[in-house]
N, C-alpha and C positions, 0 to 999 in steps of 0.2 A: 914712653910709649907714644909714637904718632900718633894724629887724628884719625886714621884711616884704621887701623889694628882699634883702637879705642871705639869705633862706631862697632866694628865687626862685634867685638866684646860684649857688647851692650847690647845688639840684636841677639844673639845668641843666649843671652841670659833673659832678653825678653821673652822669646818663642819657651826656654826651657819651664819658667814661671807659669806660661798660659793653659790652661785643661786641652787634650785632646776631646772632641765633640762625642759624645754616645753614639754609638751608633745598634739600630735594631737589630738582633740578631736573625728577627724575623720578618721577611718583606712584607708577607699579609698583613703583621700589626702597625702598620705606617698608614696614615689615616687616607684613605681611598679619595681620588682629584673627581670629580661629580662631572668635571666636562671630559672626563678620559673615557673610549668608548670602547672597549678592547674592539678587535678585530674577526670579521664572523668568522665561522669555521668553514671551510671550502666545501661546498656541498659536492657529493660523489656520486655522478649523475646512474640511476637504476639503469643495469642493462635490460629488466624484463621492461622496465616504462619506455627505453628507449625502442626496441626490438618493436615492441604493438605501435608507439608512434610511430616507425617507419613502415610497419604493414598498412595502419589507418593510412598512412600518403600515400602508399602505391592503389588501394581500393578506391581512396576515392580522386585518383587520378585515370586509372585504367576503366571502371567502370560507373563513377559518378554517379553510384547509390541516391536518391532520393528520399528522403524524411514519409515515412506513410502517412502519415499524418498533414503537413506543412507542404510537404511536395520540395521542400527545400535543398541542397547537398548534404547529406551526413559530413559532418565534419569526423565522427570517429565510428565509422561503419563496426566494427569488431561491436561494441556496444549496445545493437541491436536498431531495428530498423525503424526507430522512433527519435528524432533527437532530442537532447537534453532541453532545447528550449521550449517544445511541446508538453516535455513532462512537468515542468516548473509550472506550464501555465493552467495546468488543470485546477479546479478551482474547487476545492470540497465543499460540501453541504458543513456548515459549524450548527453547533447549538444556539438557541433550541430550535429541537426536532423532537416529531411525537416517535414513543420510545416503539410502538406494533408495528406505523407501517415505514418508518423513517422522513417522513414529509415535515421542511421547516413548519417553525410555530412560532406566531408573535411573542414578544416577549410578553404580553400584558397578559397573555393564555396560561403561561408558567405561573402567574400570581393569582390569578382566578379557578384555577382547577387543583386537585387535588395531588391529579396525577399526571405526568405531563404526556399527554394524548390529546389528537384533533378530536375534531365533533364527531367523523364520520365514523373512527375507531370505537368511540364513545359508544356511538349510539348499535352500531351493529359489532356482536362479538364476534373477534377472531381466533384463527388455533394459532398464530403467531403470536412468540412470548413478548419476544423484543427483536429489532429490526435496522438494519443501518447501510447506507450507499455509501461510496468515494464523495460520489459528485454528480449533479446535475445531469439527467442526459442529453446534454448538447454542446455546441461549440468542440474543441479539443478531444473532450471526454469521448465523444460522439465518435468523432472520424479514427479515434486510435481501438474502438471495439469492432469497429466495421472494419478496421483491418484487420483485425484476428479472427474475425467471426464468419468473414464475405470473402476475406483477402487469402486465407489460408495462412497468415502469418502467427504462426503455431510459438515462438518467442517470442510474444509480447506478452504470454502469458507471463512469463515468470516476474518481470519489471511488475507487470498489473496486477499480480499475485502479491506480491511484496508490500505493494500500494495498500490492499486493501487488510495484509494484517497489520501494517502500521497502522490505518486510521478506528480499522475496528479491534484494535486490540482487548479492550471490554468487554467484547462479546464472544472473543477465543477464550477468556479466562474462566474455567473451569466446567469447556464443553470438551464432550468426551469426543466425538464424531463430525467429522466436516463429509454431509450428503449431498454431492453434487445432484441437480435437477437435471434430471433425464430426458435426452432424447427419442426422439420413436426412432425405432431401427432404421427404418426407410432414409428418415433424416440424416442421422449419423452415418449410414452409409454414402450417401451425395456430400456430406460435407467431409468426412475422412475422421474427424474429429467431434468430441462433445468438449465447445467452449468452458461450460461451467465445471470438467474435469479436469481439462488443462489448466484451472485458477486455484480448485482446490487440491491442486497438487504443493502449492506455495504457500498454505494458511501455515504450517507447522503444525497439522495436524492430524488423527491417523484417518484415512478416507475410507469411508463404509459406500459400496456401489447398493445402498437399499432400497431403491426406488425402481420403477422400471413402469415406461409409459407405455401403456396397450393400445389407445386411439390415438389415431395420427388426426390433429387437429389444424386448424389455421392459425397463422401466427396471430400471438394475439397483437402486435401493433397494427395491424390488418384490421380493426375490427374496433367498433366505438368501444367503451369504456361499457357500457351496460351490457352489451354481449361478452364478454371477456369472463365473468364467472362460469356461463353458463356452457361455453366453450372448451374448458379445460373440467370441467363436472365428471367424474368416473373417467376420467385420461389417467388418472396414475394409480399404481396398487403396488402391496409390497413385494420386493422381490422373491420370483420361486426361485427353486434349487429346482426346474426343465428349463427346457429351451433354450433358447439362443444368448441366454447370458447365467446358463447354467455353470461356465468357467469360471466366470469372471467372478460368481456371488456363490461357490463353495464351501468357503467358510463366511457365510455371513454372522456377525458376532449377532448375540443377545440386546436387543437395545432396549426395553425392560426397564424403566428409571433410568433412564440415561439421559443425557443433555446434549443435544442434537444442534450442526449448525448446518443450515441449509446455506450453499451457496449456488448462485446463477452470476450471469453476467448485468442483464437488465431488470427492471422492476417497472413498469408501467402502472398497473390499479394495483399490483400482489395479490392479482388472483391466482397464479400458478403457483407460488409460494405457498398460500394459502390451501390449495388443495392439497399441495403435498406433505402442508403440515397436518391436516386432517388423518391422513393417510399415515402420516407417523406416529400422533396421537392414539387413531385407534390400536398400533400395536403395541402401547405399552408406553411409550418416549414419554417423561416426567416433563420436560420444557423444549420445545422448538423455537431457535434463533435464524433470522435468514439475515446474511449479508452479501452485497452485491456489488458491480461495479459503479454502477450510475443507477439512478433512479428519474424516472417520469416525473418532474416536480409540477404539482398543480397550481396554478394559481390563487392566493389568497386572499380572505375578504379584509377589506379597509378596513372596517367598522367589528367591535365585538359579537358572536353572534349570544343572544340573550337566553 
């Protein structure tokens, strides 16, 4: 046998001798590479998200919508007529707050009092059970109710409606009733609208129309703080079944031990709140709650008062 037949020989008995390598039957059980990234999945662009961003471009290229608020360009008009950077920068009232009229409270007040209520709650009783705003009324808060309320801009409610059962969620919990604050007829006619209707349409709650104002009064931000109870004093009674909102309050339910939430848009002193919880109380309502969009925040003293 030549050298060359003799090498072949010898390879061949080599390779026959060596093990074929295992191999996994299963790809998953091979131990995963930590820098391998698989590749994303191709996202499959929405035709409804595409369709509204190409109506937002043509709106706010053809008529260049304006922020009611900011006075800014809507970047996405369908969205309503407030833009998303107005609505981020509202700024709520946090705790603590006294629980009657919603007005921040030091924190050294929460450790010195029993119950967490200002002096002024304290010292004079009210027929509000418990009581809560969005947010301050000023800045952002301010220019986006003057648009709903001055502006006729009748969608803002629902964004601002939303707003205020996310922040007052605690105080929707186990009230039977969201009782918007009543306008005088006169009013609601000039305005087209009752703001605090259009808000408590978005509490998720069932709306009772039981209020109904007989004197037409002055606004109370028109009018220092000491006049503002005496103002709204025998303005409101409970709804009849005559007159001009005999429609509307046909079936007014039973509220009899019931848990009442009053909704308005502002709160200044909550003298008007106040009357119309009186006014709920005497017919029967077991707890009156008012929540609002903004509240009058007073200013607070430095110092403890003793």
């Amino acid at each position: 046998m030549d050298s060359s037949a003799r090498s072949s020989a010898d390879y061949m008995l080599t390779e026959s001798r060596t093990p074929n390598p295992v191999r996994s039957p299963n790809p998953e059980s091979r131990t995963p590479n930590p820098d391998f990234h698989a590749p994303a999945e191709p996202r499959i662009p929405n035709p409804k998200s595409r369709f509204l961003s190409g109506i937002n471009a043509v709106l706010r290229f053809v008529l260049a919508p304006s922020c009611a608020s900011c006075q800014s360009i809507l970047l996405a008009p369908l969205d309503g007529p407030v833009c998303r950077g107005c609505w981020t920068a509202v700024r709520p009232i946090t705790p603590p707050i006294c629980e009657s009229c919603g007005d921040p409270l030091p924190a050294w007040r929460l450790v010195s009092c029993g119950t967490a209520r200002c002096p002024r709650c304290r010292r004079t009783p009210r027929f509000i059970d418990r009581s809560l705003a969005i947010g301050e009324y000023d800045g952002t808060l301010r220019q986006i109710i003057h648009a709903l309320k001055y502006d006729g801009r009748r969608s803002i409610a629902q964004p601002l409606g939303k707003l205020m059962q996310k922040h007052g969620s605690n105080l929707l919990t186990g009230a039977d009733w969201a009782v918007p604050v009543p306008l005088h007829p006169r009013r609601e006619r000039m305005r087209g609208f009752n703001q605090a209707a259009e808000l408590a349409r978005y509490l998720d709650l069932p709306v009772c129309f039981a209020l109904q104002r007989v004197r037409h009064t002055v606004p109370q931000v028109d009018l220092p703080a000491p006049r503002r109870h005496a103002n709204v004093r025998g303005a409101f009674r409970l709804a009849g079944r005559r007159g001009w909102l005999a429609a509307r309050r046909r079936h007014l339910p039973d509220l009899s031990h019931a848990c009442v939430l009053l909704v308005d848009d502002v709160s200044t002193t909550g003298a008007t709140l106040d009357a119309c919880a009186r006014v709920l109380k005497e017919a029967g309502v077991a707890e009156v709650r008012a929540i609002t969009a903004a509240r009058v925040v007073r200013p607070q003293s430095a110092s403890p008062i003793r």
